[in-house]
C-alpha positions as CSV (number, residue, x, y, z in Angstrom):
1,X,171.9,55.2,149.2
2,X,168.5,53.7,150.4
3,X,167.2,54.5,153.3
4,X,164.7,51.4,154.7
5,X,161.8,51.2,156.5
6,X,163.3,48.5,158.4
7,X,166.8,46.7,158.5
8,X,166.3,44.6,155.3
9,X,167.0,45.6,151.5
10,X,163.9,44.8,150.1
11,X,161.5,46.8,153.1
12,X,159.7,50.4,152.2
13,X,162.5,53.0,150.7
14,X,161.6,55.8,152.7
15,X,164.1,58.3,151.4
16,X,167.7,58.6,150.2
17,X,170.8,59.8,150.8
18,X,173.4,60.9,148.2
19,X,177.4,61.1,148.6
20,X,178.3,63.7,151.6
21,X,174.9,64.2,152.6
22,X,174.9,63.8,156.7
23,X,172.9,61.6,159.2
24,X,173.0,61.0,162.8
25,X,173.5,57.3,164.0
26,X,170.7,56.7,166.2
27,X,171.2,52.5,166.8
28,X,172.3,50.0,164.9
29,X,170.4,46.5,163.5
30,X,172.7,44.2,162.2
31,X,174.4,45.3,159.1
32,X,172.1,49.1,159.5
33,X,172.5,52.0,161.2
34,X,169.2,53.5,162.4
35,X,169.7,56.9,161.2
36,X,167.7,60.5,161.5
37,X,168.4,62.1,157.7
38,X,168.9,66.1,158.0
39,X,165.1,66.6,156.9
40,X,164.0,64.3,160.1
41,X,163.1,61.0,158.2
42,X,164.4,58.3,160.1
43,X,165.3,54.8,159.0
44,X,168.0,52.0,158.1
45,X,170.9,52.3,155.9
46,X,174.0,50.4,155.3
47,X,176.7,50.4,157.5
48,X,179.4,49.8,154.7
49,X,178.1,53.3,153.1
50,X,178.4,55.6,156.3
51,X,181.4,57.2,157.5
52,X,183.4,60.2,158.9
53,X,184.0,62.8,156.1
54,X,185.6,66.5,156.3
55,X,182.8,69.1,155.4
56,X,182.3,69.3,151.8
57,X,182.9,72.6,150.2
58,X,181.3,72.0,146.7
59,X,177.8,70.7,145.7
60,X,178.2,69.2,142.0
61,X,176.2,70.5,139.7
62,X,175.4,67.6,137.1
63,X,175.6,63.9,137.5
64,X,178.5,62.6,137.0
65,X,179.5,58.9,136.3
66,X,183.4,58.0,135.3
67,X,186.2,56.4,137.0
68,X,184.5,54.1,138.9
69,X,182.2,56.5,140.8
70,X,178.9,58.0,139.9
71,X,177.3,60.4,141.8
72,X,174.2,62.1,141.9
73,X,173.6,65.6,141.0
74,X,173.6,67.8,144.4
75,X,176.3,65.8,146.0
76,X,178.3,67.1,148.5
77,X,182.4,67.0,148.2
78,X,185.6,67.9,150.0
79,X,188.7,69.1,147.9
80,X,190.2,65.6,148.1
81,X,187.0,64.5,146.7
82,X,186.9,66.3,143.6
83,X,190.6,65.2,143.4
84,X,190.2,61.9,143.5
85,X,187.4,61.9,141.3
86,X,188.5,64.1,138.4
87,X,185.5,65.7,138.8
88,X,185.9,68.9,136.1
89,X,185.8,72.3,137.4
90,X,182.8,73.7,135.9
91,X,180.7,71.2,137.5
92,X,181.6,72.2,140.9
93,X,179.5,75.0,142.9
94,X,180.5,76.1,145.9
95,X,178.3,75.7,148.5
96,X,177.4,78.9,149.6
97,X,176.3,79.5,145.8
98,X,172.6,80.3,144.9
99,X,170.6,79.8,142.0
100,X,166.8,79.0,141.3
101,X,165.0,75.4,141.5
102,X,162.6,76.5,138.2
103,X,165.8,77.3,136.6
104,X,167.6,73.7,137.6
105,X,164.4,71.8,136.7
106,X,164.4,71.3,133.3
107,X,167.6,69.1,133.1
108,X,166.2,66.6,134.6
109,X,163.1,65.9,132.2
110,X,163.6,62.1,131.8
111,X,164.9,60.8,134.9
112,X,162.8,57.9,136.1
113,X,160.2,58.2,138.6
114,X,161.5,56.3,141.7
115,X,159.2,55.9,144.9
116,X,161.2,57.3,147.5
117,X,164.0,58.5,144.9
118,X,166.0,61.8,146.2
119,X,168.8,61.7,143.6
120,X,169.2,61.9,140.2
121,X,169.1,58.4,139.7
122,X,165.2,58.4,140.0
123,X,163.0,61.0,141.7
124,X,159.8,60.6,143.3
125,X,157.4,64.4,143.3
126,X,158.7,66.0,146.8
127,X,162.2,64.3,146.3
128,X,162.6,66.3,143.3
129,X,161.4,69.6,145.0
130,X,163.3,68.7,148.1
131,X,166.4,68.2,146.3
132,X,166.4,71.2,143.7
133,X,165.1,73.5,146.9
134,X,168.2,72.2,148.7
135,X,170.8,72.7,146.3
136,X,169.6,76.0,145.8
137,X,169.6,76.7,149.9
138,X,166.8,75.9,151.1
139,X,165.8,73.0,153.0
140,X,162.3,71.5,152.3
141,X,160.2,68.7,154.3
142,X,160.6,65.4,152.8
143,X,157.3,64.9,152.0
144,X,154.7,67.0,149.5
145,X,151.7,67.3,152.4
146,X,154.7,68.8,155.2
147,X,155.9,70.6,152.2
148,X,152.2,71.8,151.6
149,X,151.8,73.0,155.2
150,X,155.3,75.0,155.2
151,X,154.5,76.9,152.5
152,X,153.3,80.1,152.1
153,X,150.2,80.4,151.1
154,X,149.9,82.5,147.4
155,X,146.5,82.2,146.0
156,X,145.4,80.3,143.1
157,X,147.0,79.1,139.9
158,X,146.7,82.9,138.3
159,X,148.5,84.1,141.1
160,X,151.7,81.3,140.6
161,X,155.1,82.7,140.2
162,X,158.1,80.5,138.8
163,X,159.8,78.8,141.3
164,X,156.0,78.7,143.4
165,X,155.0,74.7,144.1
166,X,152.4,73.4,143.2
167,X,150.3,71.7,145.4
168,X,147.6,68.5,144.2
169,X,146.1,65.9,146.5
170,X,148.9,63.4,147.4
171,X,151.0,65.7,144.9
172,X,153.9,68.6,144.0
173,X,155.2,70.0,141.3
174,X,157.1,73.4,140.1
175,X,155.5,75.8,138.3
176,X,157.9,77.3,135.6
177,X,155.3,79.7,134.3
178,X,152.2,80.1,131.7
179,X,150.7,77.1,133.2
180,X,153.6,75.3,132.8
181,X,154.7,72.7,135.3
182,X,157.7,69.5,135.8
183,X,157.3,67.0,137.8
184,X,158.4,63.5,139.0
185,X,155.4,61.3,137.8
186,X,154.1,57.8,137.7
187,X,151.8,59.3,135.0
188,X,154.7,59.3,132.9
189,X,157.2,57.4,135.0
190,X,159.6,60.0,135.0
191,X,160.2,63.7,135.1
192,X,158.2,65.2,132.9
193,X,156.7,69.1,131.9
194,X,153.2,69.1,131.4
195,X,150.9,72.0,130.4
196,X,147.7,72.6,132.7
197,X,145.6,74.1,130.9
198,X,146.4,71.8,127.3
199,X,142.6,70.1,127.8
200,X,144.1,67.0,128.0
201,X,142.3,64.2,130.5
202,X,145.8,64.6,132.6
203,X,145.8,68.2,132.7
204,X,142.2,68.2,134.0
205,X,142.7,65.8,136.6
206,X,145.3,67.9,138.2
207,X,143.7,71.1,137.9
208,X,140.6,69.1,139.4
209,X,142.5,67.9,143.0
210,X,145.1,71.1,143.1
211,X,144.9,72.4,146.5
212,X,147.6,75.1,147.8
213,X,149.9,77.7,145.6
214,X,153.2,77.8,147.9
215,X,156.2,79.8,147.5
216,X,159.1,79.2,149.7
217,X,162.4,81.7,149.8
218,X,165.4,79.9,149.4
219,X,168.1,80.6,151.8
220,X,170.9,78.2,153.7
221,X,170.6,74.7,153.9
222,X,170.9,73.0,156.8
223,X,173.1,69.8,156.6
224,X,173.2,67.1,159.5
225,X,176.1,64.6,161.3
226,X,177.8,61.7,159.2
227,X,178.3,61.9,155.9
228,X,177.7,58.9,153.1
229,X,180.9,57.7,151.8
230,X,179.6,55.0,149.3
231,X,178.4,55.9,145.9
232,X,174.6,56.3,145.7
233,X,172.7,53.9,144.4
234,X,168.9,53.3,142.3
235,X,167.1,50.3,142.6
């Protein structure tokens, strides 16, 4: 689910939401809520997508489209959910369950690039972080400069770890090791792993405006107050 710059479909998408994620109701503009988004992004979403939900005790680990629904991968579900859905064992995590974002990353090489996208329906660069971060337990800024500044502070490029972020001017991506990166791209318009140091005028360019080597430690993740009960959406 969008989440608006102002009450009207076709404004900014600032962020999204995706099924059981939480948001407080600040005010309400005709057919949107004015919401505050657990990583503090405020905007508008649809009324007809909001509303009271149990607290989820899985996070699903794939996307999953069939009977009707499809939700993104990270969503949040009760037991009823999963129920109702026929959503197969194996793709359920519990919450509490950790793993590691450099490790998720690679299934999603090919997902559109989508300014603003959270979900795996289309990812813009910090969404993707945010949202692999978050499904393994740790909750990121929404955007890659906030991210930037919340990092810890590594060293250069020979000092990157897997799982370390990558830091370019306007710019983030996850370094999975021997100069390896993925991303969410407009370069490539989608998710994509690139090699740094290939010689390629791509690779150069990046190398040329990267400016921080952060590492964050996962831990919990911190949900917020009314969960989305409509299934996500991509524009």
């Amino acid at each position: 689910m969008d989440v608006r710059a102002k009450p009207d479909a076709t404004s900014e998408r600032l962020s999204q939401l995706i099924f059981g994620e939480e948001a407080e109701i600040l005010d309400e503009a005709g057919d949107f809520y004015f919401i505050r988004c657990s990583d503090g992004v405020t905007g508008y979403a649809k009324k007809t997508l909001l509303s009271d939900k149990d607290e989820p005790i899985y996070k699903l680990s794939r996307h999953y489209h069939a009977h009707s629904v499809n939700l993104s991968f990270g969503s949040y579900l009760t037991e009823e959910d999963a129920k109702e859905f026929r959503i197969p064992r194996s793709y359920l995590y519990p919450i509490e369950q950790r793993c590691r974002p450099e490790n998720l990353a690679p299934k999603f090489i090919g997902v559109p690039y989508l300014w603003g996208g959270t979900s795996s329906f289309g990812f813009d660069c910090s969404g993707f972080v945010q949202r692999l971060f978050r499904f393994c337990g740790k909750e990121l800024p929404r955007n890659s400069d906030q991210q930037m500044s919340a990092s810890e502070d590594v060293g250069g490029i020979r000092d990157a770890e897997k799982g370390d972020l990558l830091f370019f001017k306007g710019h983030v991506a996850i370094y999975v090791g021997r100069g390896k990166i993925i991303h969410a791209n407009g370069h490539h318009g989608s998710v994509s792993r690139d090699w740094l140091f290939d010689g390629s005028p791509y690779s150069n360019y990046l190398l040329s405006i990267l400016l921080k080597v952060g590492r964050f430690r996962c831990g919990q993740a911190s949900l917020g107050q009314a969960r989305l009960d409509g299934s996500p959406q991509s524009r």
